[in-house]
N, C-alpha and C positions, 0 to 999 in steps of 0.2 A: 353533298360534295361542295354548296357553294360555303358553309360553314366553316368546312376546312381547310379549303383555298383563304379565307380571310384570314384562318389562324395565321395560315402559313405566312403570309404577307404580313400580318404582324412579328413574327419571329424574325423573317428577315431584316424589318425595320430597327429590331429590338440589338439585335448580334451586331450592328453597327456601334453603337453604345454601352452597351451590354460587357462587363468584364467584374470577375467578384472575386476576390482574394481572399485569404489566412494567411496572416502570419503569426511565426511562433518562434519562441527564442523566450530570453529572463523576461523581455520587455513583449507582450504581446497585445496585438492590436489585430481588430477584425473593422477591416474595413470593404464593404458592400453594399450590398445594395435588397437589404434583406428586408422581404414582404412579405406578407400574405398569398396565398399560392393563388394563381387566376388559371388553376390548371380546368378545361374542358373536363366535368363532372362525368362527361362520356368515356371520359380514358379509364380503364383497367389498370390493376397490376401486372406487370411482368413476371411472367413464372419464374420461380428461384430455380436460380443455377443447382444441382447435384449437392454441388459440395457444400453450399450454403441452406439448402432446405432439410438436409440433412444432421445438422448439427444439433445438439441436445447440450441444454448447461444443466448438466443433474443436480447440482447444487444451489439452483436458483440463483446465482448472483445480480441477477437485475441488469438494468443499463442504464442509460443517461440520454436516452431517445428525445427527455424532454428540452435538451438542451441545443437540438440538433435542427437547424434552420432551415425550410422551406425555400424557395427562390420562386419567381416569376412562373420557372419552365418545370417548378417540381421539385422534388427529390433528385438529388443528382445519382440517378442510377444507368445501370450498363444493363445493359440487354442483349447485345449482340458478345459471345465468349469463343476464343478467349479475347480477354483484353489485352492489348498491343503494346508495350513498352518499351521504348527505348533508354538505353543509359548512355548518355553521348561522354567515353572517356575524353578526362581531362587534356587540352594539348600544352598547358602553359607549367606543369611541373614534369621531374623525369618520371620513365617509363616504371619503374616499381611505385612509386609513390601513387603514380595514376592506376595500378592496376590493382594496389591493396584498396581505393575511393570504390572504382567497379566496383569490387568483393564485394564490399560493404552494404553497397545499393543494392548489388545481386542480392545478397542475403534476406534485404528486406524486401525484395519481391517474393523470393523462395516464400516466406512468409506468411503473406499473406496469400501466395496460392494455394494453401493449405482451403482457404474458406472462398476465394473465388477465384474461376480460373483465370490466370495470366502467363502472357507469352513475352518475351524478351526478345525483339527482333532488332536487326541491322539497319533497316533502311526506317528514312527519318516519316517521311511522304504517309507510311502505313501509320505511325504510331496514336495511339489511344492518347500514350501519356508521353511526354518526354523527362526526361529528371537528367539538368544540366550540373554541373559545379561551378556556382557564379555568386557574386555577391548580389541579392536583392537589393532592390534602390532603397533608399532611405524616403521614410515618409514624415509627412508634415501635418503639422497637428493645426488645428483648425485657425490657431492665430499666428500661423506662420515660423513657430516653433521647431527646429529640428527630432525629431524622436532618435532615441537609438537604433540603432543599426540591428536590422535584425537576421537573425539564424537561417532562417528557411522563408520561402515564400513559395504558394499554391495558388495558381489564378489558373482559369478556365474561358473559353470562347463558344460561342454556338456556331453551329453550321447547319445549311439543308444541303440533305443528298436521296436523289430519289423522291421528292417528295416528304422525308423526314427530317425531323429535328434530332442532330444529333451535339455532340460537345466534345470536346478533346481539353486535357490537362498540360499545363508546362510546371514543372516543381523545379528550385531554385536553390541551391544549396550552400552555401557561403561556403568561401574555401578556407574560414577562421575552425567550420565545423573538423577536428581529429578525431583517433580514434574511435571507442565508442559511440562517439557522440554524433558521427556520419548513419553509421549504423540506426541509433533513436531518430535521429532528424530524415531520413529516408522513411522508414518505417511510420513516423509520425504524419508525414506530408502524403505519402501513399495512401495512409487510411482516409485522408482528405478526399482523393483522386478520386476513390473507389466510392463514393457516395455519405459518408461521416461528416457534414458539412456542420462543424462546430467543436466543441472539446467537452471533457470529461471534467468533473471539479476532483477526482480523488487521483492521487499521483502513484498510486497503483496501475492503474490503463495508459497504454501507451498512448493517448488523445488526451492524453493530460495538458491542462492551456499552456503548461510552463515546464523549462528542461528541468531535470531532478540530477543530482550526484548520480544516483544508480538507475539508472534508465528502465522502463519496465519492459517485460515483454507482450504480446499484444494477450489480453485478457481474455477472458469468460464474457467480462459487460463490453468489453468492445465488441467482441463478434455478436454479442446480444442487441447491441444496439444496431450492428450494421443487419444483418437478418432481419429487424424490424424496419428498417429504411426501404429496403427492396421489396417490403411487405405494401409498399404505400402506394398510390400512383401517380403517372410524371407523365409529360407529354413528349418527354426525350424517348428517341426510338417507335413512337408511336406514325402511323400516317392518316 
């Protein structure tokens, strides 16, 4: 017990400081704070969700697991389903225009619930994820360089409840992103949300690090690699 009341004191010290982003767009930068896992050797896997432990890629396409980064607290994996998502419609354009952006975002949740479960709820207080339509700040390159403005952005926080470590998502969407390309950048930044913490180098997956002309749709090695994610263990969820 006294072990992991220590943990747990270190978690809270950590979620003071503690914030890790992706972004992605032409120009894409990872900027975090990516380490080596000090996850407690005692934690387990989380049993796969149904829909997720269930999945078969008959044709072996493989994944890109190796490219998929560790943090402090683990894998970024969900344990408690469904997961909670909110899509906060836009208030600063008119009402068709904000309500084709919703669709869109809809769409790529519908999506991905194919392989884990998610909920799309109203109130903000419950949400796992939130996914806003806002411009990402502009980041600065290490000698004080402006960088390009970028597409989307995915950062995450820790929290204890109950004695656990748990995390919540905010996804950030530039309102430069149209058409299709709300639809790829939702879809893209979700796969983040959902534990994918990293990209794919082939621009077939839709965790490809860079937008493409023809947007993919989510793969065989995407859900290969996220299956293997959830395979791993994390001390998020754990008490």
């Amino acid at each position: 017990m006294g072990k992991i009341t220590q943990n747990h004191n270190f978690w809270r010290r950590l979620i003071a400081v503690l914030t890790l982003a992706i972004s992605t767009g032409l120009l894409v930068i990872l900027t975090n704070f990516q380490v080596n896992a000090i996850v407690d050797k005692s934690y387990k896997p989380h049993s796969l969700p149904p829909t997720l432990a269930q999945w078969q890629d008959k044709k072996n396409s493989g994944d890109y697991f190796d490219q998929i980064k560790s943090t402090k607290v683990g894998y970024l994996i969900w344990s408690i389903f469904p997961v909670k998502v909110k899509i906060e419609p836009p208030q600063n354009i008119n009402e068709k225009q904000s309500q084709i952006w919703v669709n869109s975002v809809f769409q790529a949740v519908q999506e991905w619930s194919i392989y884990l479960p998610l909920q799309v709820v109203e109130k903000s207080d419950i949400a796992d994820i939130t996914i806003i339509r806002k411009a990402p700040p502009l980041q600065l390159e290490p000698n004080g360089k402006i960088l390009r403005a970028r597409s989307a952005l995915t950062t995450y926080d820790l929290y204890t409840e109950n004695n656990m470590l748990s995390h919540r998502f905010t996804i950030l969407l530039s309102p430069s992103q149209t058409g299709d390309y709300v639809l790829s950048a939702a879809r893209h930044e979700l796969g983040h949300a959902l534990g994918i913490w990293g990209h794919s180098l082939l621009q077939t997956d839709t965790m490809y690090f860079s937008q493409v002309r023809k947007p993919p749709f989510i793969s065989a090695r995407d859900v290969n690699t996220l299956k293997k994610v959830y395979e791993q263990p994390t001390s998020l969820g754990q008490n």
